[in-house]
Legacy VTK file of the C-alpha trace (Angstrom):
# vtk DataFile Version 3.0
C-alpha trace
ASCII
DATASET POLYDATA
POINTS 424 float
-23.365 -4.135 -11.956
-22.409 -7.950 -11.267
-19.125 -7.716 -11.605
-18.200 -4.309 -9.206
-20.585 -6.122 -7.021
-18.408 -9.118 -7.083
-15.196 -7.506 -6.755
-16.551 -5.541 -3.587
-18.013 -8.658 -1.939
-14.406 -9.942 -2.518
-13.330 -6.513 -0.142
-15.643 -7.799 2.339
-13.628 -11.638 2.469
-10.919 -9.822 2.348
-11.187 -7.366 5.581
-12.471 -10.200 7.715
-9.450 -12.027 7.213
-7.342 -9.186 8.235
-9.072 -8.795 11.633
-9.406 -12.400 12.659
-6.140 -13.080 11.477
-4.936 -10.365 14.491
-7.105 -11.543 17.073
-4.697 -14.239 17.970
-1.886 -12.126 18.015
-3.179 -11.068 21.900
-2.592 -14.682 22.521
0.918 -14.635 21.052
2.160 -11.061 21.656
1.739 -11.777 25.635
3.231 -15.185 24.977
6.609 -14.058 23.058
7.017 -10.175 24.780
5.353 -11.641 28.412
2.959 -9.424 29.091
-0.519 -9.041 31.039
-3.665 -9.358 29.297
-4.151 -5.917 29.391
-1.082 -4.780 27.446
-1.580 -7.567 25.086
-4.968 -5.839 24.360
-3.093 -2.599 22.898
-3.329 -5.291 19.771
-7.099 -4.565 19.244
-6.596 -0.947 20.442
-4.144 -0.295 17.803
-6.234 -1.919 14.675
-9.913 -0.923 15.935
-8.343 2.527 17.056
-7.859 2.847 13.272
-11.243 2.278 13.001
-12.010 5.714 14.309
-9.442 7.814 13.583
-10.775 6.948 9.511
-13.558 6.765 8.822
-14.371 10.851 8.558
-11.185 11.050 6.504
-12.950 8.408 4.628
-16.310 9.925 4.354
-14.338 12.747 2.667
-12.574 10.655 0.253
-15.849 9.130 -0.780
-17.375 12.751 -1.201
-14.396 13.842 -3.203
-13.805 10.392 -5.256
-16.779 8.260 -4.800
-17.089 5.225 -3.447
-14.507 3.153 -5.628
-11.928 5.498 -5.447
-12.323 4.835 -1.235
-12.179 1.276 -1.977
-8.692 1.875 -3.976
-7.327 3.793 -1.431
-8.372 1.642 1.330
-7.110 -1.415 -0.282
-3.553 0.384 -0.974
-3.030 1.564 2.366
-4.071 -2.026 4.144
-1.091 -3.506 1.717
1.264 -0.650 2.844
0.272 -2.074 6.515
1.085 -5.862 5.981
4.437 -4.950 4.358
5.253 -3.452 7.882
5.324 -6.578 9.951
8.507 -6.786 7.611
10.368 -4.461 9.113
8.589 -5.396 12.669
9.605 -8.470 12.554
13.440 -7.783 12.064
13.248 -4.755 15.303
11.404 -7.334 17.149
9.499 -4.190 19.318
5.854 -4.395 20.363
5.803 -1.014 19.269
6.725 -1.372 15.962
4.404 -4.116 15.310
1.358 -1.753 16.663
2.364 0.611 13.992
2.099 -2.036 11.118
-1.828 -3.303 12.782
-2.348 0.571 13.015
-1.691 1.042 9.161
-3.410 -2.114 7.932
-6.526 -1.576 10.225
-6.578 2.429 8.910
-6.946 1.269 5.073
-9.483 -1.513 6.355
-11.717 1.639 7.704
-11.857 3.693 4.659
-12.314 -0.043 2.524
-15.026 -0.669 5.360
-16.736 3.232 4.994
-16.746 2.739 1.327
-17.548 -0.553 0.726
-20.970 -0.727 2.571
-22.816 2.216 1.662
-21.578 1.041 -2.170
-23.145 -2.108 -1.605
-26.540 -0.694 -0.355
-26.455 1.330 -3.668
-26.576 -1.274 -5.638
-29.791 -1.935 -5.665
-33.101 -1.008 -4.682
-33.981 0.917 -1.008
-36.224 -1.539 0.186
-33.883 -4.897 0.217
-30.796 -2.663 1.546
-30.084 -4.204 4.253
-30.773 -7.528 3.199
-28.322 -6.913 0.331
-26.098 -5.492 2.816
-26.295 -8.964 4.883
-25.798 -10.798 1.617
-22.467 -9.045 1.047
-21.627 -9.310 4.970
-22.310 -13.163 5.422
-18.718 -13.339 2.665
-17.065 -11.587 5.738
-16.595 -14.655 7.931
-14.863 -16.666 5.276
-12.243 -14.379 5.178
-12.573 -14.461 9.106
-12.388 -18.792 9.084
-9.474 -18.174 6.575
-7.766 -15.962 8.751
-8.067 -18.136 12.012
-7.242 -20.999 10.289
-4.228 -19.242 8.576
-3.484 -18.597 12.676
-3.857 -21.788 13.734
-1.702 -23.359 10.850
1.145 -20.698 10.493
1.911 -18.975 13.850
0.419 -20.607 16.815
2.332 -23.476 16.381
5.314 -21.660 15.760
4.779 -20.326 19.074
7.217 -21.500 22.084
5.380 -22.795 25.263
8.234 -21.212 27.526
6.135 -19.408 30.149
7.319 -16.312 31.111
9.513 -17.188 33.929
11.372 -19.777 31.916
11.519 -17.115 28.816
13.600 -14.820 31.668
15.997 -17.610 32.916
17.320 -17.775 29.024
20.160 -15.908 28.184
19.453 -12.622 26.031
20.960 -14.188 23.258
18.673 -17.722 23.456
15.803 -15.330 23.867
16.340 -13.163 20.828
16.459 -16.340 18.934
13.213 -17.405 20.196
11.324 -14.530 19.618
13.030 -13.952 16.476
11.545 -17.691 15.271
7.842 -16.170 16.395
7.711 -13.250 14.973
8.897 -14.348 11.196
5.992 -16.592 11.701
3.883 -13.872 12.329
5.255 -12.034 9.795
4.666 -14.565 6.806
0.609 -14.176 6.310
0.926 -10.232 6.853
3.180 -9.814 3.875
0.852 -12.517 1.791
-2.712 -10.621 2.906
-0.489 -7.277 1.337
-0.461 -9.197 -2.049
-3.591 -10.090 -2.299
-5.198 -6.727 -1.588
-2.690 -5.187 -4.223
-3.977 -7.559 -6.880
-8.141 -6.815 -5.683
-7.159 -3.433 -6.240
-6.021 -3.430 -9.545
-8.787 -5.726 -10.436
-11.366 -3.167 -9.302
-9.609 -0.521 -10.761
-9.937 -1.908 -14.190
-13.668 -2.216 -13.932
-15.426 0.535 -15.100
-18.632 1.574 -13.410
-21.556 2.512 -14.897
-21.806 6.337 -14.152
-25.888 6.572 -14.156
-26.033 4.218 -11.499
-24.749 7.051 -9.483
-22.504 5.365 -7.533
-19.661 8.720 -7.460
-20.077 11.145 -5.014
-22.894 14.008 -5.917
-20.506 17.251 -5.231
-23.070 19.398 -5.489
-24.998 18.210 -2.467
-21.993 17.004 -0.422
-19.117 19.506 1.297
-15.508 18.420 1.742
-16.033 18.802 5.941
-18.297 17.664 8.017
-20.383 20.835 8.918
-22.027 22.023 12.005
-25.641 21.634 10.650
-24.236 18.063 8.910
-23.118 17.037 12.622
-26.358 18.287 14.375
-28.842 16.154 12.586
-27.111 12.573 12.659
-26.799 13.836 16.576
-30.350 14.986 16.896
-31.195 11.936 14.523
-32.353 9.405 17.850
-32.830 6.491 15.693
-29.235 6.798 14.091
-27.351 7.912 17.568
-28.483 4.891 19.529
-27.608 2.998 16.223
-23.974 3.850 17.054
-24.095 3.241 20.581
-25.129 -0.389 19.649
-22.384 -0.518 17.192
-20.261 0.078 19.188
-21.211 -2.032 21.861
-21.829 -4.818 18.809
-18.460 -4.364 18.078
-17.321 -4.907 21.532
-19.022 -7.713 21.999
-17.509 -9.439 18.919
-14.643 -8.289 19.613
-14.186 -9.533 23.697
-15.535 -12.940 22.397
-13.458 -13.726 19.924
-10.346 -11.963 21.265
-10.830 -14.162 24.965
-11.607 -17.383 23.564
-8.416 -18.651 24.137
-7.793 -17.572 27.090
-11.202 -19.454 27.883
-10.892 -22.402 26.620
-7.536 -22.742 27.867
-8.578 -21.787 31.700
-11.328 -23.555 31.287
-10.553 -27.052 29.713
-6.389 -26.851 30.808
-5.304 -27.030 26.706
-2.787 -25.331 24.855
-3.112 -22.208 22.822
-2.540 -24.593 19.194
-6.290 -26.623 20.952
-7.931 -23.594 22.121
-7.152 -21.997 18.625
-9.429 -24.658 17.094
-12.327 -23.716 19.513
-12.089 -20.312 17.977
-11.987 -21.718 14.322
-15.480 -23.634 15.347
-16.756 -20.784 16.575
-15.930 -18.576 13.542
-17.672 -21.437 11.582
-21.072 -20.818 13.233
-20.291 -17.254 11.932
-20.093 -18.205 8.884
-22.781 -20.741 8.289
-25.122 -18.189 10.503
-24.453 -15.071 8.248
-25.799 -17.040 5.634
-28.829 -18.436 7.644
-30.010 -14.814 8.857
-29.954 -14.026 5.332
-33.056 -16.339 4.590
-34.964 -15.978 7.641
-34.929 -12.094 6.888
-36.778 -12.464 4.022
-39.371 -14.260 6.007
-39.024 -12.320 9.567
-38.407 -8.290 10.521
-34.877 -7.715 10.783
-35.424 -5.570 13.945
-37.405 -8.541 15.750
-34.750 -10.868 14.688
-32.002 -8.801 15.626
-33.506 -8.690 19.315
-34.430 -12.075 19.781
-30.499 -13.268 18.988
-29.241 -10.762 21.348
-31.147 -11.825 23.945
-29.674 -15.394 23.540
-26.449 -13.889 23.490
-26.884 -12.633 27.070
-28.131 -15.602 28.007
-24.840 -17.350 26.403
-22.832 -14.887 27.848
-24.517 -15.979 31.095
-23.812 -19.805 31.261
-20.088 -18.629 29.421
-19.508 -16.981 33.287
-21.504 -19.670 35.555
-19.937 -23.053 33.968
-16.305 -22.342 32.937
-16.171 -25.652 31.945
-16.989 -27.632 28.351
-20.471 -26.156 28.438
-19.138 -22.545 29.067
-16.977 -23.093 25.960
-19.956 -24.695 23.940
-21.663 -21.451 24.790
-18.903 -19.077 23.726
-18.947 -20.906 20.269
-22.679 -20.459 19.674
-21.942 -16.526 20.608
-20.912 -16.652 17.047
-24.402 -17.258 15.842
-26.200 -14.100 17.884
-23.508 -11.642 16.080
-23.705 -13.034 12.831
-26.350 -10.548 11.758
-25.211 -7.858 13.615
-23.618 -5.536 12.240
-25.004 -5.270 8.837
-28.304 -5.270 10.419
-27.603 -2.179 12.706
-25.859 -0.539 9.623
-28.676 -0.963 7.217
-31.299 0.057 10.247
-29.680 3.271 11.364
-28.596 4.429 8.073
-32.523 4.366 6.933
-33.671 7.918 6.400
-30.419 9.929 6.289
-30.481 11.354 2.865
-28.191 13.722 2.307
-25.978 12.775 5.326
-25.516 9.221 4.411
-21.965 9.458 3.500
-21.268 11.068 7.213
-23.990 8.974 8.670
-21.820 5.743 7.558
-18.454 6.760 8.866
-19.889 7.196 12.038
-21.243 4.236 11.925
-17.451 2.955 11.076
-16.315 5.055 13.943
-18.055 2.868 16.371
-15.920 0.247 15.862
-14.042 1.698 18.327
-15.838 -0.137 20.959
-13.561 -3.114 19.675
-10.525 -1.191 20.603
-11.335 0.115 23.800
-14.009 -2.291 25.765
-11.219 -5.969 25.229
-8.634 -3.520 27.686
-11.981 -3.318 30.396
-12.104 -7.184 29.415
-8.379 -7.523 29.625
-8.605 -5.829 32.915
-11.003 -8.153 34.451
-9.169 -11.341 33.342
-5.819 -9.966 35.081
-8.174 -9.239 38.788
-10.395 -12.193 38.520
-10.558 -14.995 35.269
-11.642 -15.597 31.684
-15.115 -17.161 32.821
-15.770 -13.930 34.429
-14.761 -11.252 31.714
-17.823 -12.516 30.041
-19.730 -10.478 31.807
-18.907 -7.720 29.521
-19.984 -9.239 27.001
-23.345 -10.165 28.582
-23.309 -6.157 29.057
-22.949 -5.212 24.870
-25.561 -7.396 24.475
-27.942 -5.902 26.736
-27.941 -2.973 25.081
-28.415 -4.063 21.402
-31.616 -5.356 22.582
-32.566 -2.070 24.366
-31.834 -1.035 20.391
-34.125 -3.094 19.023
-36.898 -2.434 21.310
-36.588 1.216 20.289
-36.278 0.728 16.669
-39.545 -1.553 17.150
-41.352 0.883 18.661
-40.380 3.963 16.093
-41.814 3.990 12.522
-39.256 3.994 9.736
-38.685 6.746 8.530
-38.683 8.116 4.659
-35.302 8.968 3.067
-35.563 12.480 1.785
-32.624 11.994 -0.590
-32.762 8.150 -1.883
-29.687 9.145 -4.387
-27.455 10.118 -1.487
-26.840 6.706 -0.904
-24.632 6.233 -3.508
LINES 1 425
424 0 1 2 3 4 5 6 7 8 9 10 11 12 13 14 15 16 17 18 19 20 21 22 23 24 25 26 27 28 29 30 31 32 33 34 35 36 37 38 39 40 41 42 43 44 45 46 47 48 49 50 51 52 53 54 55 56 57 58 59 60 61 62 63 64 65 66 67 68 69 70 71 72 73 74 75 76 77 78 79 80 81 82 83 84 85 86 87 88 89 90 91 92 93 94 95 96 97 98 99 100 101 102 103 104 105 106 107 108 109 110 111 112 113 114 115 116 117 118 119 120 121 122 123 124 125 126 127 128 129 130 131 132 133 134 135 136 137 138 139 140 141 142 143 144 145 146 147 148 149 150 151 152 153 154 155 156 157 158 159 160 161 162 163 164 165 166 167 168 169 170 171 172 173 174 175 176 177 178 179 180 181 182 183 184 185 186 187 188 189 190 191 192 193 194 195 196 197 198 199 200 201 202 203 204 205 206 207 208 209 210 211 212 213 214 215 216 217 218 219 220 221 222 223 224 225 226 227 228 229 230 231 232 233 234 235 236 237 238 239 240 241 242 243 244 245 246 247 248 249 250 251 252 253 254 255 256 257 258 259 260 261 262 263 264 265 266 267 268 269 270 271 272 273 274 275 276 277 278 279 280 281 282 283 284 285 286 287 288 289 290 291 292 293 294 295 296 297 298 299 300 301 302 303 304 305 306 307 308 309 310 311 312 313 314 315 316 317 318 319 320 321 322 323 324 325 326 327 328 329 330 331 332 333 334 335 336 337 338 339 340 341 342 343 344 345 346 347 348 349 350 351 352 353 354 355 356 357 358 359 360 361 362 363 364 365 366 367 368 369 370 371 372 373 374 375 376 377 378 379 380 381 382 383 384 385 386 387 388 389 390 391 392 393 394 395 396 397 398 399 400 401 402 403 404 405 406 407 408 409 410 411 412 413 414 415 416 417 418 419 420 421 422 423
């Protein structure tokens, strides 16, 4: 199994460039169309929205194909999204370009459904979540790659002209202009395309071994997700509040990453090319933290750990809304750190016990992501009435309620999975 297990890790690299490659583009869609934080949002909207409307279509691939057939498909259709900003980039509409994050983003959900319950099948029941971490803490390269691909290849391609200057040119001067931004834009779209098309063929040229029983089990799965399917994962407590922190996990990395350069630039009166290194730093404390919380788990409970960092993070959150100066910033980047564990952690914890329903279990679990699409417009929102420094209060807000989650996963046994071969 080392080698699928490589080439999905690879999946994992590969979706977090996607999505920190696009949280910039709030930055530079406002910049080059001039609009409000809040319509610049529709970004995150449009790719976590994707998120949702997914992952049960991608539960019921995985039923129907198993879990590397998912991964194919996901791959495929996140290529047939990057070679969109093509064509977006010559209409030069907002629109258009929400269509091409729409498609990418929808591939990236059924890679995303697939790709995690795979990688907690790998292996045995007990270290599934830790394995799950392992996998995740290859996420935030791709996410450092795809910030710094940002930072290098469109910000600075980017034209200062603020918004009244950008309507004193001539419609002619600022077609040209936009034009120039939006081929930049366009560039590490169509390369991120190529390079899922060629992880996809790689994968589908490894066989996997078939008693591992990583396909689908048709016999105890149904193409739908039934009524009595649905009612347990609802009536499941320890899985529904799982999803509720989720999606407020998702949120919250979401709103800080998406905001830091609005931040920093309120706050410390830089450009967007500066601020977009403050982001870079802070994905770096992702990075080297995913790896970190992969150690101390196998010294420390993942549920204790999980609550302690999320209780710094509202206390980050905090001084990110009080200071709005250096130290507010300093505190945004070491946000990084208190998500870093996050979502794999949540995943791993709420999925425990399901059985039978894991394949449903997971894409809801996907699903959540939707906080990322619809809590950065409340952000957006509050930045447009008040300021950066004081959006963060959202983000103080997810955070509060991922440690209500781990209290209550603390104080509820674990339970037993009644079908251990569902996982796969």
């Amino acid at each position: 199994m080392t080698l699928p297990f490589v080439l999905i890790v690879t999946c994992f690299a590969a979706w977090g460039l996607a999505g920190n490659l696009t949280d910039p583009l709030v930055s530079v869609f406002g910049s080059v169309f001039s609009m409000s934080a809040l319509q610049a949002s529709l970004v995150q909207f449009a790719y976590y929205g994707a998120y949702f409307a997914l992952a049960i279509p991608a539960a019921w691939i995985n039923s129907r194909l198993g879990y590397k057939g998912g991964v194919l498909i996901g791959l495929l259709l996140a290529a047939t999204g990057g070679l969109l900003f093509m064509p977006a980039s010559q209409m030069m509409t907002y629109s258009m370009f929400l269509v091409a994050l729409f498609t990418l983003a929808a591939g990236l959900s059924i890679l995303e459904t697939s790709a995690n319950p795979y990688v907690m099948a790998m292996g045995p029941r007990e270290n599934a979540t830790r394995r799950l971490n392992f996998a995740q803490s290859f996420n935030p390269v791709g996410s450092n790659l795809g910030v710094l691909l940002a930072a290098v290849f469109i910000l600075p391609h980017v034209n200062p002209a603020t918004a009244e200057q950008r309507a004193s040119l001539t419609q002619e001067a600022l077609a040209e202009m936009q034009s120039a931004e939006l081929q930049a834009v366009m560039g590490p779209y169509i390369t991120l395309a190529l390079v899922y098309v060629v992880i996809a063929i790689a994968i589908a040229m490894v066989r996997v071994p078939r008693h591992e029983a990583l396909m689908a089990d048709r016999k105890s799965e149904t193409v739908a997700l039934s009524g009595s399917r649905l009612g347990r994962l609802v009536r499941n407590r320890r899985y529904a509040f799982g999803v509720v922190a989720q999606f407020f996990n998702v949120a919250a990395q979401t709103c800080t990453w998406t905001f830091t350069i609005h931040y920093v630039t309120e706050a410390l009166g830089v450009g967007s090319e500066e601020a977009g290194y403050w982001l870079q730093a802070s994905l770096l404390v992702f990075l080297v933290s995913r790896f970190v919380m992969v150690g101390v788990m196998g010294r420390v409970d993942p549920r204790k750990l999980m609550t302690g960092m999320c209780v710094l993070g509202v206390a980050l959150s905090l001084v990110a809304v009080f200071s709005g100066n250096l130290i507010g910033a300093v505190a945004l980047v070491l946000l990084s750190a208190c998500i870093s564990l996050l979502f794999p952690t949540i995943y791993g914890i709420s999925l425990e016990g399901l059985g039978q329903d894991t394949k449903y279990g997971a894409a809801g679990l996907v699903m959540a992501i939707v906080g990322g699409a619809l809590v950065p417009l409340a952000q957006g929102w509050l930045i447009d009435i008040t300021s950066a420094q004081i959006s963060y209060l959202v983000v103080a807000v997810c955070f509060a309620v991922i440690v209500a989650f781990g209290v209550y996963v603390q104080r509820h046994p674990r339970p037993e999975t009644s079908n251990e071969g569902d996982l796969a």
